[in-house]
PQR file with spaces between the fields and no chain letter, atoms N, CA, C, O and H, PARSE charges and radii, in Angstrom:
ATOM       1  N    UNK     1      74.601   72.293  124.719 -0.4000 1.5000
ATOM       2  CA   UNK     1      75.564   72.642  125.755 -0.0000 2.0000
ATOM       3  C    UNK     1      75.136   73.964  126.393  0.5500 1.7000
ATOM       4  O    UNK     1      74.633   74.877  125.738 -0.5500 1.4000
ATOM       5  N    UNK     2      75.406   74.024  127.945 -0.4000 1.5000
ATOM       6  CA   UNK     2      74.910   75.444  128.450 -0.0000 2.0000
ATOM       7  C    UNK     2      76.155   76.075  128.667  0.5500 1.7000
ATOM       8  O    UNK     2      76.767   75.912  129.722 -0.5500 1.4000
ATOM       9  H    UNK     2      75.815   73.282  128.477  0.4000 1.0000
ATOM      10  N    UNK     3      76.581   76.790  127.742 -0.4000 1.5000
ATOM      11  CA   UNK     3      77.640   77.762  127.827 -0.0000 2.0000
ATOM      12  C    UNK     3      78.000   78.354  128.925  0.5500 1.7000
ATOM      13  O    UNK     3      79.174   78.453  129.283 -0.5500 1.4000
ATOM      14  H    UNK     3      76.084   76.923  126.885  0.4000 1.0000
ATOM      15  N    UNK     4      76.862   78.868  129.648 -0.4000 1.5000
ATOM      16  CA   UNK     4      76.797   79.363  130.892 -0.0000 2.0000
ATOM      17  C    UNK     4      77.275   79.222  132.162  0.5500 1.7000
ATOM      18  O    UNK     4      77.950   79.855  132.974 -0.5500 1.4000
ATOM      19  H    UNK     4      75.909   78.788  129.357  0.4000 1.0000
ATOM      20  N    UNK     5      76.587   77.983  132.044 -0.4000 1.5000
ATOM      21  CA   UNK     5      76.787   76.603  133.155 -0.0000 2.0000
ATOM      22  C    UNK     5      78.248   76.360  133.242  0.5500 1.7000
ATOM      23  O    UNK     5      78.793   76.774  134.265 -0.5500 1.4000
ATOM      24  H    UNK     5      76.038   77.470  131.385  0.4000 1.0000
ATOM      25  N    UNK     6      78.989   75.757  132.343 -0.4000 1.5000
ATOM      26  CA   UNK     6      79.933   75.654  131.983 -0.0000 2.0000
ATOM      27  C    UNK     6      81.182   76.508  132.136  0.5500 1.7000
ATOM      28  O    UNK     6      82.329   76.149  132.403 -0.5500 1.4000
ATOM      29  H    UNK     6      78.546   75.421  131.512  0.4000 1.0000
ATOM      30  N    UNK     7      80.611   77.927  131.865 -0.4000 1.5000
ATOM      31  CA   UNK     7      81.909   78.931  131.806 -0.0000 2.0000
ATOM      32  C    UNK     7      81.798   79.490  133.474  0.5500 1.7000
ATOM      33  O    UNK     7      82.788   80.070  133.921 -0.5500 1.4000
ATOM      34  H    UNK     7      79.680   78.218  131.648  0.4000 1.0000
ATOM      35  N    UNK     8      80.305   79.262  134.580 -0.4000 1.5000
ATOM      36  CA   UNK     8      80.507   79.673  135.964 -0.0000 2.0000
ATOM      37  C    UNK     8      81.358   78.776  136.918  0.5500 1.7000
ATOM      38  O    UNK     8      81.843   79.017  138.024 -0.5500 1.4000
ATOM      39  H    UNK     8      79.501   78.790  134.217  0.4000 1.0000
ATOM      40  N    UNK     9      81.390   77.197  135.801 -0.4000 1.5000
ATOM      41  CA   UNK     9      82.081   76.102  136.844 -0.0000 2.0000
ATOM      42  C    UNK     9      83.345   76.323  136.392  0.5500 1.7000
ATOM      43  O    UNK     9      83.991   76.023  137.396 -0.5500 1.4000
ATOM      44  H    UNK     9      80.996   77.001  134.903  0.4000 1.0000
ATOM      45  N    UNK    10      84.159   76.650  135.546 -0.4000 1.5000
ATOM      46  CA   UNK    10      85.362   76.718  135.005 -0.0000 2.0000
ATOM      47  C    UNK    10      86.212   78.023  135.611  0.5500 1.7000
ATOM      48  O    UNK    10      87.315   77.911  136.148 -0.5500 1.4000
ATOM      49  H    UNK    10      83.634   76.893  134.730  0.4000 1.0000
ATOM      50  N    UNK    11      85.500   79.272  135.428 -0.4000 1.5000
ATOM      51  CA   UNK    11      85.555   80.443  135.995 -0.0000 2.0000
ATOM      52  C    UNK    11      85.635   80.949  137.452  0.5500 1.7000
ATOM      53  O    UNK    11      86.246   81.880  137.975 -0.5500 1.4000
ATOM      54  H    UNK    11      84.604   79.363  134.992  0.4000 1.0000
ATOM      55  N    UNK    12      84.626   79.808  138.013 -0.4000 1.5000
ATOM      56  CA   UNK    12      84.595   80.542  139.472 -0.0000 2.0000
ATOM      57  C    UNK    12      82.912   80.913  139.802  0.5500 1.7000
ATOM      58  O    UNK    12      82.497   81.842  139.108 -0.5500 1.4000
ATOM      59  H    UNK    12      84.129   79.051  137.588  0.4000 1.0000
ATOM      60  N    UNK    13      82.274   80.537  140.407 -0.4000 1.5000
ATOM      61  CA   UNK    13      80.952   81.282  140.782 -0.0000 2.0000
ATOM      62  C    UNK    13      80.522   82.664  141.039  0.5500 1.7000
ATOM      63  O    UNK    13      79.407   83.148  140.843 -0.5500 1.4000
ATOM      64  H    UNK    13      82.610   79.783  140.971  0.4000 1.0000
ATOM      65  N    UNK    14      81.677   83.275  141.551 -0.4000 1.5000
ATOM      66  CA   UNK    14      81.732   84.645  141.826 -0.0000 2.0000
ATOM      67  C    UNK    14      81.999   85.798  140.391  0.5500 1.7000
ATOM      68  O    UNK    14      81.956   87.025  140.298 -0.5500 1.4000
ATOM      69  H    UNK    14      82.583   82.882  141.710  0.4000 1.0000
ATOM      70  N    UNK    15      82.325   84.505  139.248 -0.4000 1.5000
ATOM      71  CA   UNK    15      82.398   85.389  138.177 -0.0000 2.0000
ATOM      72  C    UNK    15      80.732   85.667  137.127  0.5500 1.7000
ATOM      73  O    UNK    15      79.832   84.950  136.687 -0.5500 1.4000
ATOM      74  H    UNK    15      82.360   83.509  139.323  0.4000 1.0000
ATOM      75  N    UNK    16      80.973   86.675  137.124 -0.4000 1.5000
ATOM      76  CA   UNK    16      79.708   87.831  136.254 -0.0000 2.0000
ATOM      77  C    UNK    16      79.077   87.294  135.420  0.5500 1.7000
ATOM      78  O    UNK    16      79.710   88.090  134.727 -0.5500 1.4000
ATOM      79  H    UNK    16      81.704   87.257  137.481  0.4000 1.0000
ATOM      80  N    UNK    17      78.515   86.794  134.811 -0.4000 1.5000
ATOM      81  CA   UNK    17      78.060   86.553  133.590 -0.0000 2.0000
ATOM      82  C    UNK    17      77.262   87.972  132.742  0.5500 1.7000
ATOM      83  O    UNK    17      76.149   88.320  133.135 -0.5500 1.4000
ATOM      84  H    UNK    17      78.001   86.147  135.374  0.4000 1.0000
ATOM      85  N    UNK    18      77.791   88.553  131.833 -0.4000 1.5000
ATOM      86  CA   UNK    18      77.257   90.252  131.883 -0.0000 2.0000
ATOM      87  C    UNK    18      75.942   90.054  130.460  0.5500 1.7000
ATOM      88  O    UNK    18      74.765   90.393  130.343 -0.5500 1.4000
ATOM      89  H    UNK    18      78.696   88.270  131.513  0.4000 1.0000
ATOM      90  N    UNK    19      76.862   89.387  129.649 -0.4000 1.5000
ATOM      91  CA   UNK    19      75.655   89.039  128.622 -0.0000 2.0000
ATOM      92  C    UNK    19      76.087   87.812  127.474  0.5500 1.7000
ATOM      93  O    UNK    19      77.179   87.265  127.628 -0.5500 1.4000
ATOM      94  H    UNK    19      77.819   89.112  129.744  0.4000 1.0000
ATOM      95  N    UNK    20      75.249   87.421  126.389 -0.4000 1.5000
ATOM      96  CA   UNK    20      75.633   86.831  125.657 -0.0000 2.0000
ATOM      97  C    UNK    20      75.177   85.008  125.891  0.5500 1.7000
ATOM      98  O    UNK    20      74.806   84.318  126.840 -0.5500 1.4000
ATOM      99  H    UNK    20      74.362   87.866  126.265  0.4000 1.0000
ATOM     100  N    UNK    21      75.476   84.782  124.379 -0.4000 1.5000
ATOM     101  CA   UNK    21      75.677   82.655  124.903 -0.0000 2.0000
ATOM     102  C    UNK    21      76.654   82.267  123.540  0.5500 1.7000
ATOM     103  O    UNK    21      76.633   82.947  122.514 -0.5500 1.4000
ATOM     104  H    UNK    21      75.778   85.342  123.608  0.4000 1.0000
ATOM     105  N    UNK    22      77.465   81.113  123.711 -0.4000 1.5000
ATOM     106  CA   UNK    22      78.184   80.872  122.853 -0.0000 2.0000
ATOM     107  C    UNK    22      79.700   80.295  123.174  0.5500 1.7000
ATOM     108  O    UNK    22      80.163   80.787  124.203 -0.5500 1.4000
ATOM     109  H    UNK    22      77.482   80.561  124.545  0.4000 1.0000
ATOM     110  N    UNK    23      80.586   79.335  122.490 -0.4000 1.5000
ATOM     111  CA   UNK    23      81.250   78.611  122.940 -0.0000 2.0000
ATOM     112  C    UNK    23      82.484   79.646  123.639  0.5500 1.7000
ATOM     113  O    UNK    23      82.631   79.284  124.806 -0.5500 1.4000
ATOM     114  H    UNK    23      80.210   78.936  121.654  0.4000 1.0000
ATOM     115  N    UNK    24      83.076   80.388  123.427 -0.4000 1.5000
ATOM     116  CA   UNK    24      83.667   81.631  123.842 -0.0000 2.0000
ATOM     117  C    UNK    24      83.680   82.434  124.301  0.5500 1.7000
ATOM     118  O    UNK    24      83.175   83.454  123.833 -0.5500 1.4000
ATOM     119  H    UNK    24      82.957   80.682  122.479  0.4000 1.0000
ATOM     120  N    UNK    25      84.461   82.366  125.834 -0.4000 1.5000
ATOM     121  CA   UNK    25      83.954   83.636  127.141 -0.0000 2.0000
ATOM     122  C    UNK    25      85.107   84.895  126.633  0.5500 1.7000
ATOM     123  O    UNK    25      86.284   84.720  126.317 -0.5500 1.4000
ATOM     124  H    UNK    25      84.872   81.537  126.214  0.4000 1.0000
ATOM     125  N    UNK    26      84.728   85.533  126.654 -0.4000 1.5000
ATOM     126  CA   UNK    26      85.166   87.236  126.566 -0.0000 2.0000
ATOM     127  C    UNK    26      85.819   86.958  128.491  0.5500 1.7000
ATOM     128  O    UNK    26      85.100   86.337  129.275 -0.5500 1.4000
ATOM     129  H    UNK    26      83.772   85.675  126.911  0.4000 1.0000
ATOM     130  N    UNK    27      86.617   87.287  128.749 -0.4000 1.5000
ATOM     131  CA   UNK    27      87.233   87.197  130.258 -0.0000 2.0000
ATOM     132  C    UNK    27      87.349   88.268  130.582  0.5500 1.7000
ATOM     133  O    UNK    27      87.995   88.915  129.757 -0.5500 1.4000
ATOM     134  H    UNK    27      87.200   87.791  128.112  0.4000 1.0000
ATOM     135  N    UNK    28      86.912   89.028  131.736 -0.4000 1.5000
ATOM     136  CA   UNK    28      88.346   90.495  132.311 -0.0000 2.0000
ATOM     137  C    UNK    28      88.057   90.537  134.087  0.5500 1.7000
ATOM     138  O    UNK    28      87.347   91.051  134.951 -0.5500 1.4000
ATOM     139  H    UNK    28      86.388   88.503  132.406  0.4000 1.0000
ATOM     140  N    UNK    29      89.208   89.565  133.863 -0.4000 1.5000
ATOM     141  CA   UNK    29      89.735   89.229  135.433 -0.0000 2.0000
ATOM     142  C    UNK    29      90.198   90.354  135.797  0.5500 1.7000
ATOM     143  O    UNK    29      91.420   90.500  135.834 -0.5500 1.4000
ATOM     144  H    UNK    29      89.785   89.147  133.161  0.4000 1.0000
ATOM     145  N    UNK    30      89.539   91.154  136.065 -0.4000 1.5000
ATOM     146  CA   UNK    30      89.768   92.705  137.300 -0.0000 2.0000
ATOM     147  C    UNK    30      89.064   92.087  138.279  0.5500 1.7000
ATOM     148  O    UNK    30      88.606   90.971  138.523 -0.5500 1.4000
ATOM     149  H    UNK    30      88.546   91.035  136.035  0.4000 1.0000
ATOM     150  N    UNK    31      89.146   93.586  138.949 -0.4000 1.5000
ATOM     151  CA   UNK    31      88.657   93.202  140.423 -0.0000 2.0000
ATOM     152  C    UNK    31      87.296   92.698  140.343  0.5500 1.7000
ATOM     153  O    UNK    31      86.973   91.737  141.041 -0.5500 1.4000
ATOM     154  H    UNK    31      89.518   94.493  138.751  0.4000 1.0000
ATOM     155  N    UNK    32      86.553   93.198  139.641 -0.4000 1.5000
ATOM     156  CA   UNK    32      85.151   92.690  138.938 -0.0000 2.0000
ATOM     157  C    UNK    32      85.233   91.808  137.876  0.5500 1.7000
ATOM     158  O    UNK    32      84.850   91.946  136.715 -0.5500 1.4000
ATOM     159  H    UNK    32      86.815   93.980  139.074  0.4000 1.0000
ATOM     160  N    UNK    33      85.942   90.619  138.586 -0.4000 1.5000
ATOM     161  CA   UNK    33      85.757   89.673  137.054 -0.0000 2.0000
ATOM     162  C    UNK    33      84.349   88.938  136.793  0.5500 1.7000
ATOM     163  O    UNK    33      83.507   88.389  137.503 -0.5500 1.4000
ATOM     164  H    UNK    33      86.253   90.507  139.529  0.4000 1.0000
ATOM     165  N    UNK    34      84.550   89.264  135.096 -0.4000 1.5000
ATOM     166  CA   UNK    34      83.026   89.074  134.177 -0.0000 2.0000
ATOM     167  C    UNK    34      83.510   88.454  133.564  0.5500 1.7000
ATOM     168  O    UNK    34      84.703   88.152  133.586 -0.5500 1.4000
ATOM     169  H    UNK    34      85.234   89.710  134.520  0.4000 1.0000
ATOM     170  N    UNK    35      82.173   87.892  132.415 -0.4000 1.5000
ATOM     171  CA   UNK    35      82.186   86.954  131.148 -0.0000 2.0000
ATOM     172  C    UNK    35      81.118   87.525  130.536  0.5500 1.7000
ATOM     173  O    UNK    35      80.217   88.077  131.167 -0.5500 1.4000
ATOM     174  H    UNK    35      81.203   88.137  132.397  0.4000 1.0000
ATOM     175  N    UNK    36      81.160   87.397  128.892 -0.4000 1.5000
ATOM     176  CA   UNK    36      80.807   87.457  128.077 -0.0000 2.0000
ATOM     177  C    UNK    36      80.767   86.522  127.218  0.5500 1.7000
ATOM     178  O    UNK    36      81.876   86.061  126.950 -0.5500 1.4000
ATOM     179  H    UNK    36      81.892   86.948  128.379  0.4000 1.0000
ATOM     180  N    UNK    37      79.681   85.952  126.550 -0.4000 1.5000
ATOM     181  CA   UNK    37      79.572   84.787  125.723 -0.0000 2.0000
ATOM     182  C    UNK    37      79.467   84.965  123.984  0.5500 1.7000
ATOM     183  O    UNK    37      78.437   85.509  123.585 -0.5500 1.4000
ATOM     184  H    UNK    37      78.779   86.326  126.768  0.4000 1.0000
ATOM     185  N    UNK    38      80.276   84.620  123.155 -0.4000 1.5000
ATOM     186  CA   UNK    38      80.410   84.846  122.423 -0.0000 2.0000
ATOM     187  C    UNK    38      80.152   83.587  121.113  0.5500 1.7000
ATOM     188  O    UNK    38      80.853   82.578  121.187 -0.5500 1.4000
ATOM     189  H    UNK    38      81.113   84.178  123.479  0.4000 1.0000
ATOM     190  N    UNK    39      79.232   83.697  120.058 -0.4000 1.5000
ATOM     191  CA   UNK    39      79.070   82.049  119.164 -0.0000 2.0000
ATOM     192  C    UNK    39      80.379   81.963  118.598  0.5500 1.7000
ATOM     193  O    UNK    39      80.822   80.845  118.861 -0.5500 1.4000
ATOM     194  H    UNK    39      78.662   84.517  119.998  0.4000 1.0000
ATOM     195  N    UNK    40      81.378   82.785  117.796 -0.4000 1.5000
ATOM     196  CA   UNK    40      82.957   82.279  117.611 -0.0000 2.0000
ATOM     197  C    UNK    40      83.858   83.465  118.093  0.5500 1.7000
ATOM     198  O    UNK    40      83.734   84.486  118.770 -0.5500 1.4000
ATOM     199  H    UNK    40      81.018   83.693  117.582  0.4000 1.0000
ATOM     200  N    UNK    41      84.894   82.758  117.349 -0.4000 1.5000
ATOM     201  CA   UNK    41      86.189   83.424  118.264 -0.0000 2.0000
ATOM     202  C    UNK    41      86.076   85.295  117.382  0.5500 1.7000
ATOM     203  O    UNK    41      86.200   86.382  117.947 -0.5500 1.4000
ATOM     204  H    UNK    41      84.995   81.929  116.800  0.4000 1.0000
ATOM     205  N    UNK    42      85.865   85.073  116.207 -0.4000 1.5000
ATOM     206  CA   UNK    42      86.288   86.172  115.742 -0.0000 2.0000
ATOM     207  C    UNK    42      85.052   87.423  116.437  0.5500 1.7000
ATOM     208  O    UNK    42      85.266   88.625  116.284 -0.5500 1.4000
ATOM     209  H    UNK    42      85.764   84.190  115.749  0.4000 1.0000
ATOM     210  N    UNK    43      84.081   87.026  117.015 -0.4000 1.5000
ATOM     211  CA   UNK    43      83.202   87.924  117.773 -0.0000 2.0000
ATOM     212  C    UNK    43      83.808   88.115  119.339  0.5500 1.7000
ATOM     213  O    UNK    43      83.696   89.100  120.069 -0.5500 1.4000
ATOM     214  H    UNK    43      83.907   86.049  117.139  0.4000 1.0000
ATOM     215  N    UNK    44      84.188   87.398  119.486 -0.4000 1.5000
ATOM     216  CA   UNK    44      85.034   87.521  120.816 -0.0000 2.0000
ATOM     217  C    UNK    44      85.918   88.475  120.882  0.5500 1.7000
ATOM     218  O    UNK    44      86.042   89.383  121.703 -0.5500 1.4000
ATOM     219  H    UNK    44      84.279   86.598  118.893  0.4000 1.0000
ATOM     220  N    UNK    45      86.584   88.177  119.867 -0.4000 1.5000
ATOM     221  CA   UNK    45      88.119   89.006  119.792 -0.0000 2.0000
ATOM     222  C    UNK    45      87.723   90.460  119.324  0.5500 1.7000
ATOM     223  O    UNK    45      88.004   91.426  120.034 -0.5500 1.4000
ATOM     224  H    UNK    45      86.484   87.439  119.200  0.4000 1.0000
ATOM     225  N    UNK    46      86.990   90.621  117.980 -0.4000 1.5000
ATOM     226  CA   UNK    46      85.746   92.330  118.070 -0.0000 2.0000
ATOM     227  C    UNK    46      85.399   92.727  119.443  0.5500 1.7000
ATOM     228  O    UNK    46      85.749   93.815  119.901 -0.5500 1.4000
ATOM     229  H    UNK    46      86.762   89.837  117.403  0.4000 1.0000
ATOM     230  N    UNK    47      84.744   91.899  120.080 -0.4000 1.5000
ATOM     231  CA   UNK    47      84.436   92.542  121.382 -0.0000 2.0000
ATOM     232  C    UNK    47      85.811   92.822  122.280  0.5500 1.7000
ATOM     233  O    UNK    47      86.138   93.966  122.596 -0.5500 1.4000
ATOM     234  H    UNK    47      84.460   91.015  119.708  0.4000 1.0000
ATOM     235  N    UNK    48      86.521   91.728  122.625 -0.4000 1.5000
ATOM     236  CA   UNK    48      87.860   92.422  123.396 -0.0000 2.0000
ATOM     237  C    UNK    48      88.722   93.478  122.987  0.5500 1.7000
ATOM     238  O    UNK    48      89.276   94.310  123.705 -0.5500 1.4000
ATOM     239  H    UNK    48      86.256   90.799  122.368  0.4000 1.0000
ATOM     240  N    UNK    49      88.775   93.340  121.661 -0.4000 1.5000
ATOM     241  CA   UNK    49      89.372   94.856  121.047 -0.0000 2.0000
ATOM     242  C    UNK    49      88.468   96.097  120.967  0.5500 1.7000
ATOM     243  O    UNK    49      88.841   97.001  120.218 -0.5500 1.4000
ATOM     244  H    UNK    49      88.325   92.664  121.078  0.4000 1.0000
ATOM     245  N    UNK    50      87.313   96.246  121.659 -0.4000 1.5000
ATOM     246  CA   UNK    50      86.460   97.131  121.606 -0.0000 2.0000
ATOM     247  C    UNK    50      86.212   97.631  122.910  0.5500 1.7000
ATOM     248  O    UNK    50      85.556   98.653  123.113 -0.5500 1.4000
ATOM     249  H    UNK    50      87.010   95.512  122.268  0.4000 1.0000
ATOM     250  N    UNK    51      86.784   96.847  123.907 -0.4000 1.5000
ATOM     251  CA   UNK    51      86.827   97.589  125.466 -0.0000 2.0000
ATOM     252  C    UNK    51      88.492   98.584  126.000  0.5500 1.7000
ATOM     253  O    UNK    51      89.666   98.291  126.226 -0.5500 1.4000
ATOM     254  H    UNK    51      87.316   96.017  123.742  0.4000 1.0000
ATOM     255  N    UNK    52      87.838   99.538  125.995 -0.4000 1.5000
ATOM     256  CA   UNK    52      88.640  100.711  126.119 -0.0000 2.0000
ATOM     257  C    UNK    52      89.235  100.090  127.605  0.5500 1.7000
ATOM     258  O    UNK    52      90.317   99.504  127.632 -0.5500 1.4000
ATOM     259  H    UNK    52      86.884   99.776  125.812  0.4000 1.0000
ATOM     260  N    UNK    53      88.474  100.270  128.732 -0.4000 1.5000
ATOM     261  CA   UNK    53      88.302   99.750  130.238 -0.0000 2.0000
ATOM     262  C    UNK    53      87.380   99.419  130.820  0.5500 1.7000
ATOM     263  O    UNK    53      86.441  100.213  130.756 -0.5500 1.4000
ATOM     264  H    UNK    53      87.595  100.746  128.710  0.4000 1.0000
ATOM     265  N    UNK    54      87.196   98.354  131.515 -0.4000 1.5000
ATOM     266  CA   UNK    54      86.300   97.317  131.815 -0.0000 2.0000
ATOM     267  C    UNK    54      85.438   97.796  133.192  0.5500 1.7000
ATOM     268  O    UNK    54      84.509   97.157  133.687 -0.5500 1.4000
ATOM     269  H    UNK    54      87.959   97.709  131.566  0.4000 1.0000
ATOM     270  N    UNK    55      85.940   98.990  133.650 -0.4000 1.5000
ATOM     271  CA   UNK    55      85.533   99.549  135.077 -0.0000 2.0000
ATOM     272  C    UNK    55      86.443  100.264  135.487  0.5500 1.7000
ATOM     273  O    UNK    55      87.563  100.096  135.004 -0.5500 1.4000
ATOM     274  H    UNK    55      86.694   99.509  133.248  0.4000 1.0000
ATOM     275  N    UNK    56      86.290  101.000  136.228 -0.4000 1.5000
ATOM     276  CA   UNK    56      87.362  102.016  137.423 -0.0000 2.0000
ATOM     277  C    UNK    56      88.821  101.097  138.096  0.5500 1.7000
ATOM     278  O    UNK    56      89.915  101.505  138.487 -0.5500 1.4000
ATOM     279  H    UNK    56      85.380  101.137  136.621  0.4000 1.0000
ATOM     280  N    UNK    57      88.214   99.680  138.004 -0.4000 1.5000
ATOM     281  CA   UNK    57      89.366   98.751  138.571 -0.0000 2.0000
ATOM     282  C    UNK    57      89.867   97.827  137.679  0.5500 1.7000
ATOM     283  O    UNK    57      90.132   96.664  137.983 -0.5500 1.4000
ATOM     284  H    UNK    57      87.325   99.349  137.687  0.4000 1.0000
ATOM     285  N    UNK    58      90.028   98.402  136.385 -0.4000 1.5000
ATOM     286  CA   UNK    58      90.172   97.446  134.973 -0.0000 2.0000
ATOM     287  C    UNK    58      91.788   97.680  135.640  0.5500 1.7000
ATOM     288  O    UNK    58      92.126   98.520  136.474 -0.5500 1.4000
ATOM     289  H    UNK    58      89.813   99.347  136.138  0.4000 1.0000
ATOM     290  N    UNK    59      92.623   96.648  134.973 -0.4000 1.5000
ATOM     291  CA   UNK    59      93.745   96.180  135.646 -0.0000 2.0000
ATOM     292  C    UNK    59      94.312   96.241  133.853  0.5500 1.7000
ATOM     293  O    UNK    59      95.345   95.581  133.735 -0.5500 1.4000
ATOM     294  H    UNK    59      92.349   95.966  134.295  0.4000 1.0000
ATOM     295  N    UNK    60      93.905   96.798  132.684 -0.4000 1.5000
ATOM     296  CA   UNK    60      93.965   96.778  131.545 -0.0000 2.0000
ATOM     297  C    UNK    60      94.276   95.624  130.443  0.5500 1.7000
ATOM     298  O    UNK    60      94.888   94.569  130.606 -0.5500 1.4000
ATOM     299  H    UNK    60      93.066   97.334  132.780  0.4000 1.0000
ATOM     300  N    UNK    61      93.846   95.994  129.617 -0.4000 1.5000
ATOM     301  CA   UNK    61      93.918   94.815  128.128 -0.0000 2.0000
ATOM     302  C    UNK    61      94.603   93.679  128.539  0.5500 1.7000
ATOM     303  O    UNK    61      94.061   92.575  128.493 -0.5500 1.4000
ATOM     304  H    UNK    61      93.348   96.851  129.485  0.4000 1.0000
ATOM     305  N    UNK    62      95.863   93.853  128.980 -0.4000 1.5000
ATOM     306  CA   UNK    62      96.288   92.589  129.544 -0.0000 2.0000
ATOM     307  C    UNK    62      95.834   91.639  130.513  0.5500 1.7000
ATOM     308  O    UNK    62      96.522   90.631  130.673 -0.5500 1.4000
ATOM     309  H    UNK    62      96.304   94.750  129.017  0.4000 1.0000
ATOM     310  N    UNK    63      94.666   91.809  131.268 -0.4000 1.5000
ATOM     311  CA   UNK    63      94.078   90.760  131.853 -0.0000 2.0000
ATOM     312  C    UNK    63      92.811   90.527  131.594  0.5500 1.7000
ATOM     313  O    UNK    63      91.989   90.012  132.352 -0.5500 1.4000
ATOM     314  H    UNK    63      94.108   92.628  131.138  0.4000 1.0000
ATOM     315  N    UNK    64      92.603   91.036  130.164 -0.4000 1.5000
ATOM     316  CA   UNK    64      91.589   90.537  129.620 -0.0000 2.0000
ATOM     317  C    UNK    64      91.469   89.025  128.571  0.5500 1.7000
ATOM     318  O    UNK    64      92.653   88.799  128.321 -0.5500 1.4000
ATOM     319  H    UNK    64      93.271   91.455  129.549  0.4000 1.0000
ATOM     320  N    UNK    65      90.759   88.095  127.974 -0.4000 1.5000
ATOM     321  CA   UNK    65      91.835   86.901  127.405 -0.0000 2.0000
ATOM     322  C    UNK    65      90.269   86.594  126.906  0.5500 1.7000
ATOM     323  O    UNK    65      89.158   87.015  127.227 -0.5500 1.4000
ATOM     324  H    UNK    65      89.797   88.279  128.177  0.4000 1.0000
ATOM     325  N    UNK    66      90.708   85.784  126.100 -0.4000 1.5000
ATOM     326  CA   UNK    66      89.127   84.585  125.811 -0.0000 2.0000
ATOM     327  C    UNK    66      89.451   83.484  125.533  0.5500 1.7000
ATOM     328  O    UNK    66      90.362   83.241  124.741 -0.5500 1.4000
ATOM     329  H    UNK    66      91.610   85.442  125.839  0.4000 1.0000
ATOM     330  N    UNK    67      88.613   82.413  126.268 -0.4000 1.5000
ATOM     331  CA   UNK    67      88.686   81.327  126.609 -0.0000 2.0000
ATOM     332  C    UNK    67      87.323   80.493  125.434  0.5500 1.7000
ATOM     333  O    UNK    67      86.203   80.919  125.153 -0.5500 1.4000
ATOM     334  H    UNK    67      87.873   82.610  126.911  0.4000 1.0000
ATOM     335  N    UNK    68      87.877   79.482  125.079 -0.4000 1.5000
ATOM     336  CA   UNK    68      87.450   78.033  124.470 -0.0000 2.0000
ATOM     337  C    UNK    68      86.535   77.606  125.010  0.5500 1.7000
ATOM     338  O    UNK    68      87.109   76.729  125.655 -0.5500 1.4000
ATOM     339  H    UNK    68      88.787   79.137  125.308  0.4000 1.0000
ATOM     340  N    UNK    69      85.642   77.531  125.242 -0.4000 1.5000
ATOM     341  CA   UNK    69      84.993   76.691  126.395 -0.0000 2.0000
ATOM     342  C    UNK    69      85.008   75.339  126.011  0.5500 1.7000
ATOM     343  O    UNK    69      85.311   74.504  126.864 -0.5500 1.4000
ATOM     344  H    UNK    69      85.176   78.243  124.718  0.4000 1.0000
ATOM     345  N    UNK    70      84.636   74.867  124.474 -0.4000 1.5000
ATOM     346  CA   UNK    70      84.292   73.816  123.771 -0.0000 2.0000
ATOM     347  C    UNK    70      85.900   72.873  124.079  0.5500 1.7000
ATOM     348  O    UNK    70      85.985   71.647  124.152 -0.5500 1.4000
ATOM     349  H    UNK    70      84.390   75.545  123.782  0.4000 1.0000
ATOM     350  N    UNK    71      86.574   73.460  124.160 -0.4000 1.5000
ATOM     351  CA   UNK    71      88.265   72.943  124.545 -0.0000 2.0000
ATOM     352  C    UNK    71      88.211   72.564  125.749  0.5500 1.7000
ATOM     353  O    UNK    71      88.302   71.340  125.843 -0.5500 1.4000
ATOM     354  H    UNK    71      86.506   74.455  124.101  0.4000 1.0000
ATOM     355  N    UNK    72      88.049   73.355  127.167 -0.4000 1.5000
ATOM     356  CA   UNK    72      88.108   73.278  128.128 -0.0000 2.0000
ATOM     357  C    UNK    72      87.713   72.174  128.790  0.5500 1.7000
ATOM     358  O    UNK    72      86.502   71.959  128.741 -0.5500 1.4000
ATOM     359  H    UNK    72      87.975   74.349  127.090  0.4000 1.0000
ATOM     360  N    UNK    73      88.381   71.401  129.404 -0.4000 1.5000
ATOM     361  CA   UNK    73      87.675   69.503  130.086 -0.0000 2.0000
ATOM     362  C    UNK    73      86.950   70.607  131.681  0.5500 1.7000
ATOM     363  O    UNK    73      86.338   70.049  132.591 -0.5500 1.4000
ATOM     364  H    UNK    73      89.365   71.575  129.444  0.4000 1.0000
C-alpha cells in the first residue's frame, strides 16, 4: 500500500506530506496543512503530543488529529 498516495487523495493535494510512511497520518490542518506518516498509532500519538506549534499559523492542538488510513474507504 502507498501510504502516501493514499493519505494526498483522502487529504486534499494541497496537503504537505513533511515526512515519514506508515498506515497513520499525523494531521495539522492549519493554515499550512501537513501530514506525517506514521507505522502505528502509538508513534503517531508520541509525535502529536510532541508538537508544541506547528508554525506561526498553528490554529493549536486542537486541530491537530490522526487519521487511520488502513480504515479510511
Amino acid at each position: 500500500m502507498n501510504w502516501k498516495n493514499k493519505a494526498k487523495r483522502l487529504l486534499g493535494n494541497r496537503t504537505t506530506h513533511l515526512q515519514g510512511d506508515g498506515q497513520f497520518a499525523l494531521v495539522t490542518a492549519c493554515r499550512t496543512r501537513a501530514f506525517s506518516l506514521w507505522p502505528t498509532r502509538a508513534e503517531a500519538e508520541q509525535a502529536k503530543n510532541s508538537i508544541i506549534s506547528c508554525g506561526g499559523d498553528c490554529h493549536g492542538i486542537s486541530s491537530h488529529y490522526i487519521a487511520d488510513l488502513g480504515e479510511a474507504a
